[in-house]
Every structure is written in structure tokens, then in C-alpha cells.
C-alpha positions in Angstrom: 111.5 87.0 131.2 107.5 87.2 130.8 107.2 89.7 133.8 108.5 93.2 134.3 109.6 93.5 138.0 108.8 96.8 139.3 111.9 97.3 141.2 112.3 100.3 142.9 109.1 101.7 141.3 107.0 103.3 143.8 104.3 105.1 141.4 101.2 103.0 140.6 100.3 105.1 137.4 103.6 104.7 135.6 103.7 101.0 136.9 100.3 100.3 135.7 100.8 102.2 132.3 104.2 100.7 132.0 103.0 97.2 132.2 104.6 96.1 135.5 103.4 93.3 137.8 101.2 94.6 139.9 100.4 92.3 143.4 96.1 93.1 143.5 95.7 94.8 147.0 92.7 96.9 145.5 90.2 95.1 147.3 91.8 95.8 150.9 92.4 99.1 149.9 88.3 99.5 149.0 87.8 98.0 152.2 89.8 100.4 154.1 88.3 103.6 152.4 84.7 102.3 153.0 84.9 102.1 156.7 87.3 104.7 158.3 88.9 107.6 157.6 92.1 107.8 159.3 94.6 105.9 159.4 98.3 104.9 160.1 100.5 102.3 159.5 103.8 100.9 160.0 105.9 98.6 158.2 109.7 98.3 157.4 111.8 100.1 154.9 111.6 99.2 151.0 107.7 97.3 151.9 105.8 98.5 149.6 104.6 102.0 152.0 105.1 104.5 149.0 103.1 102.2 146.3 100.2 102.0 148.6 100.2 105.9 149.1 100.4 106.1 145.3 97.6 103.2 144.7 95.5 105.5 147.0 96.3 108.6 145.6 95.3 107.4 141.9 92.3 106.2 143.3 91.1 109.6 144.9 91.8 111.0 141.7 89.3 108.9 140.0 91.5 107.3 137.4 89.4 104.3 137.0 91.3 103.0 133.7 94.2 102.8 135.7 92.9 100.1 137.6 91.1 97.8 135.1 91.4 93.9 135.6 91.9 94.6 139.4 89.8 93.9 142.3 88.1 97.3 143.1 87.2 97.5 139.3 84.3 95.8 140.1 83.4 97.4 143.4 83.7 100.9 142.6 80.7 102.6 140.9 81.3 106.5 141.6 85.1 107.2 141.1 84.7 110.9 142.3 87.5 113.2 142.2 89.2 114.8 145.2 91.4 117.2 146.3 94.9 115.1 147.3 97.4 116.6 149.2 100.6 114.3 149.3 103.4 114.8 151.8 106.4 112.9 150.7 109.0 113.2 153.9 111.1 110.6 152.4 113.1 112.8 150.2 115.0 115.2 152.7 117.7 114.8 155.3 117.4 115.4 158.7 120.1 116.9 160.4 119.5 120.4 161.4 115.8 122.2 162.0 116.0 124.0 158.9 115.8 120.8 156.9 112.7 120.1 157.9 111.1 123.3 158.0 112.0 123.7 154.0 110.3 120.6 152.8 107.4 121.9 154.9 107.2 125.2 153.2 108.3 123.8 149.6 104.7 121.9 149.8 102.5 124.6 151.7 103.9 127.2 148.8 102.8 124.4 146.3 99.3 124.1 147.8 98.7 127.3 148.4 99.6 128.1 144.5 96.4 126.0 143.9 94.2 127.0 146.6 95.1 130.4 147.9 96.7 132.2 151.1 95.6 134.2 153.7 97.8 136.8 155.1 97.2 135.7 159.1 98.3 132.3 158.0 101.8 132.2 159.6 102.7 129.3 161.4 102.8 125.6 159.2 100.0 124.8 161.3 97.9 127.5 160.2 99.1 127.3 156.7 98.1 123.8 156.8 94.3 123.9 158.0 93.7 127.0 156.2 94.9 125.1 152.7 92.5 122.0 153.7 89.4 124.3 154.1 89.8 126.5 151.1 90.6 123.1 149.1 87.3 121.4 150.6 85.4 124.9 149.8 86.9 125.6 146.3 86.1 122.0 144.7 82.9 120.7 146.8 84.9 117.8 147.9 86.5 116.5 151.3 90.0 116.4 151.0 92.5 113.6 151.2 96.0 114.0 153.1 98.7 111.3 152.4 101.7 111.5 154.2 104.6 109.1 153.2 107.4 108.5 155.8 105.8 110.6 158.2 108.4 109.6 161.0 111.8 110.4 159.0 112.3 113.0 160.7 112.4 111.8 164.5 113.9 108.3 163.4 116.6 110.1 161.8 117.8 112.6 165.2 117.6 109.5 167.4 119.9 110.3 169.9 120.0 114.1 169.5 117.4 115.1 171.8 117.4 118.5 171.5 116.4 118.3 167.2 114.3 115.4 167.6 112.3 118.2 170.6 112.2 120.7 167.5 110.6 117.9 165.3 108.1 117.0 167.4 107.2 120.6 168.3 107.0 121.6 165.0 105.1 118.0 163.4 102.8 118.0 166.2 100.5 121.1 165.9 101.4 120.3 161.8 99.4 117.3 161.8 96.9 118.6 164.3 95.5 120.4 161.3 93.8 116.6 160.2 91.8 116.4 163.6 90.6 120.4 163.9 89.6 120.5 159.8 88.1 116.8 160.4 84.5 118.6 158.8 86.8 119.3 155.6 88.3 115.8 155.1 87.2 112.2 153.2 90.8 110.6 154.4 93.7 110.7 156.3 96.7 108.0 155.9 99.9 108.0 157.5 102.7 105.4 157.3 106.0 105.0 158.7 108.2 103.0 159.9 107.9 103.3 163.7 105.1 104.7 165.7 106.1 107.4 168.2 104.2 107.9 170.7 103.0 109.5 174.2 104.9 112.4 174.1 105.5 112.5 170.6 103.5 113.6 167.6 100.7 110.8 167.7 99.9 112.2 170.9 97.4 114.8 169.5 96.7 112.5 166.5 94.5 110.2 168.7 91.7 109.6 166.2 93.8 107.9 163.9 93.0 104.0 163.7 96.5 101.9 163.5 96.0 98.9 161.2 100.3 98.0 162.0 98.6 95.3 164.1 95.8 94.4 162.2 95.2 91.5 161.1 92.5 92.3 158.3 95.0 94.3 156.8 98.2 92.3 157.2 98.4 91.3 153.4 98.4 95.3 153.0 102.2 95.5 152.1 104.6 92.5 151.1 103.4 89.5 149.2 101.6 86.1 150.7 103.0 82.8 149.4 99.5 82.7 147.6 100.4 85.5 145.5 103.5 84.3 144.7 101.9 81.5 143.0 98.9 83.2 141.4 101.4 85.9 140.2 104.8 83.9 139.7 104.1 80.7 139.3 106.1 80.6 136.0 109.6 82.2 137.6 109.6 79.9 139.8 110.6 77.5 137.2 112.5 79.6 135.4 114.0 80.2 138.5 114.8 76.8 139.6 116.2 75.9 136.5 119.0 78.7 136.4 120.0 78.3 139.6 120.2 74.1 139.0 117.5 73.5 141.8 114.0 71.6 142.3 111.2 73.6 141.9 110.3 72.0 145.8 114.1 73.6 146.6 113.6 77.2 145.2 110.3 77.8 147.1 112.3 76.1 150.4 114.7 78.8 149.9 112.6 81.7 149.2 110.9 81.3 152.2 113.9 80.5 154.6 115.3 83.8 153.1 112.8 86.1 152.3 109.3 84.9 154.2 108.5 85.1 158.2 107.3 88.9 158.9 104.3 88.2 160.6 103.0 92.1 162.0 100.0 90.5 164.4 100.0 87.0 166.3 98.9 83.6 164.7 98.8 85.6 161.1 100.5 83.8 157.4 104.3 84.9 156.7 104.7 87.6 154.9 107.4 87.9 152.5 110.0 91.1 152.0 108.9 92.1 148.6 111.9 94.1 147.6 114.1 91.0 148.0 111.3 88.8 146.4 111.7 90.9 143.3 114.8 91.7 143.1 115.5 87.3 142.9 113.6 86.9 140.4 114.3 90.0 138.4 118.1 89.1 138.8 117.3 85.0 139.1 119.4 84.7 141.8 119.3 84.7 145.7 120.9 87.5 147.5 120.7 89.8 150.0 119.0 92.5 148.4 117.0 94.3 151.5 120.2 94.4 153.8 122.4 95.7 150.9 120.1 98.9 150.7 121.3 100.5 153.9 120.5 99.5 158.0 120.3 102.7 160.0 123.5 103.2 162.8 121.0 104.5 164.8 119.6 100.7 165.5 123.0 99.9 166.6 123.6 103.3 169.0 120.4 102.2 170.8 121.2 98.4 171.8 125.1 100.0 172.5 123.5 102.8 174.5 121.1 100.7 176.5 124.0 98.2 177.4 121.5 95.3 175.8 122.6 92.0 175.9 122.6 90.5 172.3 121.9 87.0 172.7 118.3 88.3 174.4 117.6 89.3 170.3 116.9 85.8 169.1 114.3 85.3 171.9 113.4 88.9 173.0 109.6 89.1 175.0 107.5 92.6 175.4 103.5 93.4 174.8 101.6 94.9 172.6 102.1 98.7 173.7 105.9 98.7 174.0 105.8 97.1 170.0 102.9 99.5 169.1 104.8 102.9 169.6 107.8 104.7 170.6 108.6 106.9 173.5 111.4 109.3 171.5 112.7 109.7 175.0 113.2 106.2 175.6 116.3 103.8 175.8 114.5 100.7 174.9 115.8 99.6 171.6 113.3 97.0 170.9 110.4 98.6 169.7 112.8 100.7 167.2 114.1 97.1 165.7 111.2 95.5 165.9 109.1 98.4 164.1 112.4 98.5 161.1 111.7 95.0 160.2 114.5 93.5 162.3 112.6 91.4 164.5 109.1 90.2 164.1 106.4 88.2 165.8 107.1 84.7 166.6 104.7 83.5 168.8 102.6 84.9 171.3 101.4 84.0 174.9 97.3 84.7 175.2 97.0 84.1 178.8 99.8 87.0 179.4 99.4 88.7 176.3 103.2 88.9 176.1 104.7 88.5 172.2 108.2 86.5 171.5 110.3 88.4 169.2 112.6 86.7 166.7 114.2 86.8 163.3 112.0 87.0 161.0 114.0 85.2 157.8 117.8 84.0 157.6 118.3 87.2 155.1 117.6 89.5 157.9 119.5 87.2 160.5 122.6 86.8 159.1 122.9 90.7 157.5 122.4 91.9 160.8 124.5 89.7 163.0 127.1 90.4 160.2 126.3 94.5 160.4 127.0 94.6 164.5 130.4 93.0 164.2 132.3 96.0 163.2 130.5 98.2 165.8 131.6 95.7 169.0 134.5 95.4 167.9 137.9 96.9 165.7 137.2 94.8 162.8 136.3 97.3 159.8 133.0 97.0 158.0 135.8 95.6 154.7 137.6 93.3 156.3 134.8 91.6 158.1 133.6 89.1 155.9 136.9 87.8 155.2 137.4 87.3 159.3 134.1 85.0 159.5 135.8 83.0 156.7 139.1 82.8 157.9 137.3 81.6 161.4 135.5 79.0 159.5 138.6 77.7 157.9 140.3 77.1 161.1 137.8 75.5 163.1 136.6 72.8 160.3 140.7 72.2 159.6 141.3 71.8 163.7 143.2 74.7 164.0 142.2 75.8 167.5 145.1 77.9 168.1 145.0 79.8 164.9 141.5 80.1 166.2 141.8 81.8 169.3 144.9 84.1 168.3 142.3 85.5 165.5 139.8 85.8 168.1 142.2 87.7 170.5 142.1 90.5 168.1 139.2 90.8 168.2 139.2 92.5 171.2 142.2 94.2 171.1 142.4 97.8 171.5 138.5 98.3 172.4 138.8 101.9 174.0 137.8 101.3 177.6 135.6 104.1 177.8 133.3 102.6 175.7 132.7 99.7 177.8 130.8 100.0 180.9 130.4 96.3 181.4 132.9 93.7 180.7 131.6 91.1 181.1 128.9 91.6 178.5 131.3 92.9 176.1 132.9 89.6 175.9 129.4 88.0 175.8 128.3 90.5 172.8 131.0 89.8 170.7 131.3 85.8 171.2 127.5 86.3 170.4 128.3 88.0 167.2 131.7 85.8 166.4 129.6 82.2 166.8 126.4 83.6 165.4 128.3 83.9 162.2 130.0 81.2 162.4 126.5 79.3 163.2 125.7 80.3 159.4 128.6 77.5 158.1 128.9 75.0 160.9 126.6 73.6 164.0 126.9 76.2 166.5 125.2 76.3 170.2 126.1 79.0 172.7 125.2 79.7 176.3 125.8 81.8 179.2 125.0 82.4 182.8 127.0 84.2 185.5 131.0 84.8 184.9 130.7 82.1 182.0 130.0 81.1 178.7 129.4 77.8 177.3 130.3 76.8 173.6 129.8 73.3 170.9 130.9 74.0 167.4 130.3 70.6 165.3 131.9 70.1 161.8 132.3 67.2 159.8 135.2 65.7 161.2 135.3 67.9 164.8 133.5 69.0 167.6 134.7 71.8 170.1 133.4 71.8 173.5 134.1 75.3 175.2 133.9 76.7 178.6 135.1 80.3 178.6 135.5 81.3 182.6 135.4 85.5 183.1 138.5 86.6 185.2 138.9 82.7 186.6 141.4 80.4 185.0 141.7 78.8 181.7 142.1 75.0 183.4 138.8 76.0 185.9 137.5 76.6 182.8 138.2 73.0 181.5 137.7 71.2 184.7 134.1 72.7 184.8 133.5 71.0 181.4 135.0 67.7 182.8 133.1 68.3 186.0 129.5 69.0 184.4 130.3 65.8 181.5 129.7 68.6 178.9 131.1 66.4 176.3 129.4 63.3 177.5 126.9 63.5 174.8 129.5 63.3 172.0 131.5 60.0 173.1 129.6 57.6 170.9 130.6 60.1 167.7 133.5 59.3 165.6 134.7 62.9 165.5 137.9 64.1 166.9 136.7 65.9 170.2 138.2 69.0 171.6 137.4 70.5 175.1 138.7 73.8 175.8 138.9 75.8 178.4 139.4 79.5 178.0 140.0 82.1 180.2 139.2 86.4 179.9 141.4 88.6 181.9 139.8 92.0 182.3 143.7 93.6 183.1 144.1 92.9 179.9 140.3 92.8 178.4 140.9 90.1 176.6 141.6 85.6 176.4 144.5 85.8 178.5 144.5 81.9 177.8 143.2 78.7 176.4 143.8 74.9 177.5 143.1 72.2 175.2 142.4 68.4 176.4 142.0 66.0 173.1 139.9 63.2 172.8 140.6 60.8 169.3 
């Protein structure tokens, strides 16, 4: 290899003195420095967040030999030295008040060791602000205030109302320390991966500018396609040739897998650069984002708010529900949007209203696969070898073996935690046929009390009516009645129309009627 990947290397001096690739955002980051001083911005997990705050941090140090060859070489003449005070809230768990109150303290102590105390300095708050003007006073410099992750802490008691209350009442007056000492600072940078808002901590934090949405600074974290030429032009071929492809088929594939995060309207792709790494570190394609962790917490909110799952491939909302979260609210959308789940895919000017999608097949298929053990009493293990087995059956013709695997899946689902039937049986046919979808031609649709399904394989197609406490042959003489399988007649495939009926005595397919058409 001609290139060492910096995977999972988040400090620019050790990167840069290590002789890592480094992806030139210099000159953005000059930009951003020369014309505000407060800032925030979100973007998901593993995207690069803590390599920026490093990057900046390097910079306000004045360690100009660190950044020779890039950009901002050649823009920066004065290179002065600051005071930094970096917040790292990435390190900790947050389960009980305590936990968040030490890694507080740990870094006030460390401060104050270099800039002194005073003895009416009691609260964080105080202890904060007083720090920031004695640092200002003692070195004849503004400071600079980096906080990494700054939202861990409320993402992390989603759902407990009563810790994520003691968060924000303790990280709101905390971070008011950056607007009262404003006189004592050069800059202010937050990211995160949401944006919590109204009530929240970004309440009194209302002279920050949020570049999430900007589209100036959209190249910010991730890589462009561009840079993966002018960077990686060489691994592509190298690439290509281990994994017996065209070059044309490898740059296909890392952009079906890995591109598609577009953080404003109308804006390039950008791609997930920890996957993007990790393929061409390890010359192979995988799923290297989704295998670092998904938060339950996603899943508890589209659970809790009853959300209907096929809505997720075509979801619609504006620019203030994706620009910050209520921590009060039930609305899940904003939360998966904000983690990298969803992400822009096209946007309606006259309305201003955004279409939400997928944003690569990566983050598509991990998460479809993810849900299925929470919908239903399939364990996370045994999963991958269900969507298989389903696979098998329906390109061998085996509808039967089909449906009996499909009745287990909803066996035993506690009926407590269903409030709604029917859209239990719509979630999880949702999740069954999305995964199928990723091995065979798959359309689903529903409207009231029914859902309508064609699976296409080489040598069958399945036309499927599934009726909602009706009948199983209502269900096949609506498919007869509606000429669902009209549009198949010329093909030589064996067809199959099948009715199915759910009985919600027993909350599951009480029955399924085949009619065969060679």
C-alpha cells in the first residue's frame, strides 16, 4: 500500500507527524476562523467531528510546521498562540448525574491548575467563566473553547426524562459561560451529533452560527468524490484489481455504498469517510460504519411514537424540525436524520419542505437489518440466517416453507407491546421484504386493512394480497378483481398469486391461498 489510512485516528498532530493521508480542509477551516466566531455543527458518528476539533486546535496553537503543503500554509501569515480549552464529552458514559458532573470537574481542576481559582467560584458555571477570563488576562490572548460531542450526554438519557432534565440544567448555564465572557474569547466551536433545541441547552447559546446546513461548509467533514481522485486515485486500481472488478465498477460501488449524505439541498454527495477508509485500508467492501455500533435509542423512539416504517424511505419535514431537537419530543425523525440515518433527498422550494431518504445502500440495508430483532422475536444472531433462509425459499418456489417461517415471526409478540395491530404487521412485512428487496425484485404497498406484495426472481414472480382480519380467498379474489397480475402474463415465469389472511385472535397469518399460473 502507498498510503497510510488514518483509521480511527482522530489527532491531526500525530496524523500529520506520522505521515497519514490527510483530506486538505485547511482552507475552509481559514475561512471559517476569518469570519465568525461561534460556531456549531452537526454531523453523524465516526465523520470526521473530532479531527476537525484537533485540526483547529493545532492551529490555535500556532504549529505552523504541522501544516506545511496544505492549503492555509499559504494564507496564514501571523500563526499567534492561544489559550485552547478542549472539552472532550465523548469519553464518558452517561447514565446517572454524577457521570457527567466528574468529567466536568476532571477538566475545570485541569484548567484551573494552569490558570488559577478563586474561592467564590462554586458552581461549573462560575468555575468556567472565571477560568476563560483569567486565561484571556494571564496570556494577552482571547481564548478558544472546543467542545467535542457536546450533545452525548442528552442523546445518551433519551427516554429518561428526569437525567436528560439534570443535563440540560446543568450544560445550560455551563455553556452560558461562552456568551457572558464573549469580551475574553477569539472562538467558540461546538459539534455534535444532533442539535437540541428550544428548551434545551442551545436555548441560551443563541449567538452561535450553525454551519450543519450550510452549504459553504458542506465539504467540512467526509470526503467529495473529487478528493477521492486527487487523493486516491492510485487505490482505486489497486482496489479494483483485488477485488477482480473494472476500475468503472469499483467507483460504481463506492458510491452506491458509501456516497449520498447530502447535509443542505441541491449540494454534491458526500461520502462516509470511516467506511471510505476502512475499504481501502482493508481492499475490500463492507459494512464498516454500521458494524461500529447504532444507538437502541433510535429504535425506542420510532417504537415509542408508534411510526410507521415504510414512511422512512420517503419521510417529508422542514428545515426547523431537521435543524434541532425538542429533548421533550416524540418525533423520531430529526434524531435519525441528525445520526446519519436519513439524509436529504430532494427538496420542494415553493414549500420549503425536504424529502428524506437513505442516504447509501450501506446505511439502508444495516439498518433495515438492525430493526428486525426489535419488531420482532428473532435474536440479533439468528437474524441474518432468517433473511437467507427466506431468500432460499422464495427463488426455489417454496411458498409454503415461506409463510410457516414468516408465521414465526410473529409468534409470541407480548401484546402489551403492541398498541396497534395493524401496523405491527405492516412494520414487520416492511422489515421482512425490505431485506429480502436486497437479493430479489421486491415492491410493497399498503393502504387501509391491506397490504400489497410482487417478489420477482429468475424463474418466479409472487403476487400478494395480505387482507387484515378478512379472509385469505378475499384476499386472492381482490388480486383477481384489481388484475394485479395482469402485467406479468406476457412473462415466462411461473406466477404465483396469493392471498393471505392476519387474524388478530391469534396476531398472526391465520392463512394463505395459493392460485398458480404456469
Amino acid at each position: 500500500m502507498s498510503k497510510l489510512y488514518p483509521i480511527g485516528i482522530q489527532n491531526f498532530e500525530s496524523l500529520r507527524n506520522d505521515g497519514y493521508l490527510y483530506i486538505d480542509k485547511t482552507r475552509l477551516i481559514y475561512q471559517l476562523v476569518k469570519t465568525g466566531r461561534y460556531y456549531f455543527l452537526s454531523r453523524p458518528r465516526r465523520f470526521g467531528k473530532s479531527l476537525l476539533i484537533s485540526t483547529l486546535e493545532a492551529y490555535y496553537q500556532g504549529k505552523k510546521e504541522l501544516f506545511e503543503g496544505l492549503a492555509i500554509e499559504q494564507l496564514e501569515k501571523d500563526w499567534i498562540k492561544h489559550p485552547i480549552l478542549h472539552l472532550d464529552l465523548n469519553i464518558e458514559k452517561y447514565d446517572t448525574p454524577e457521570s457527567l458532573d466528574q468529567i466536568l470537574n476532571d477538566n475545570l481542576e485541569h484548567w484551573e491548575s494552569l490558570y488559577g481559582t478563586r474561592p467564590s467560584e462554586v458552581s461549573f458555571s462560575l468555575r468556567f467563566a472565571g477560568i476563560i477570563q483569567r486565561a484571556y488576562e494571564q496570556t494577552g490572548q482571547r481564548v478558544v473553547i472546543l467542545v467535542d460531542e457536546y450533545d452525548k450526554p442528552m442523546l445518551q438519557a433519551i427516554g429518561n426524562e428526569e437525567l436528560q432534565k439534570y443535563y440540560r440544567n446543568t450544560l445550560k448555564p455551563f455553556y452560558g459561560a461562552l456568551k457572558s465572557k464573549d469580551g475574553c474569547i477569539k472562538l467558540g466551536f461546538l459539534t455534535g451529533v444532533t442539535k437540541f433545541g428550544k428548551v434545551s441547552v442551545f436555548s441560551d447559546l443563541n449567538n452561535l452560527i450553525d454551519i450543519s446546513m450550510d452549504e459553504q461548509y458542506v465539504e467540512l467533514c467526509g470526503i467529495t468524490e473529487k478528493e477521492i481522485h486527487d487523493n486516491m486515485e492510485e487505490d482505486l486500481h489497486i482496489l479494483a484489481d483485488k477485488q477482480k472488478m473494472t476500475y468503472e465498477e469499483v467507483c460504481s460501488e463506492l458510491k452506491e455504498c458509501y456516497d449520498g449524505y447530502h447535509f443542505v439541498e441541491n449540494s454534491i454527495g458526500i461520502y462516509n469517510p470511516f467506511s471510505l477508509l476502512n475499504t481501502f485500508y482493508k481492499m475490500k467492501f463492507g459494512s464498516y460504519w454500521f458494524e461500529t455500533g447504532t444507538p437502541t435509542y433510535l429504535v425506542e423512539l420510532l417504537k415509542k411514537s408508534n411510526y410507521n416504517l415504510q414512511r422512512i424511505t420517503h419521510e417529508e419535514t422542514d428545515a426547523d424540525v431537521l435543524n434541532s431537537i425538542d429533548s421533550t419530543s416524540r418525533n423520531p425523525i430529526p434524531v435519525i436524520y441528525q445520526s446519519g440515518y436519513l439524509t436529504i433527498k430532494g427538496f420542494d422550494n415553493r414549500f420549503e419542505i425536504y424529502r428524506l431518504g437513505f442516504p447509501n445502500r450501506e446505511v439502508e440495508e444495516g439498518f433495515v437489518k438492525y430493526l428486525l430483532p426489535f419488531y420482532t422475536n428473532i435474536d440479533v444472531i439468528e437474524s441474518p440466517f432468517q433473511i437467507r433462509q427466506f431468500v432460499d425459499e422464495v427463488e426455489q418456489g417454496d411458498y409454503d416453507a415461506f409463510f410457516r417461517r414468516l408465521q414465526s415471526f410473529f409468534a409470541d409478540t407480548p401484546y402489551e407491546l403492541v398498541r396497534d395491530l395493524e401496523l405491527h404487521y405492516q412494520n414487520v412485512l416492511f422489515i421482512v421484504f425490505k431485506l429480502i428487496g436486497f437479493y430479489v425484485k421486491a415492491e410493497y404497498h399498503t393502504s387501509q386493512g391491506r397490504i400489497a406484495l410482487v417478489l420477482q426472481t429468475d424463474h418466479f414472480i409472487y403476487v400478494m394480497e395480505f387482507k387484515l382480519e378478512g379472509t385469505a380467498e378475499e384476499a386472492l379474489q381482490q388480486i383477481n378483481d384489481k388484475h394485479y397480475a395482469q402485467a406479468f402474463t406476457a412473462d415466462k415465469r411461473q406466477i404465483f398469486k396469493i392471498g393471505i389472511n392476519f387474524s388478530n385472535e391469534t396476531r398472526n397469518i391465520e392463512k394463505w391461498i395459493v392460485e398458480d399460473l404456469q
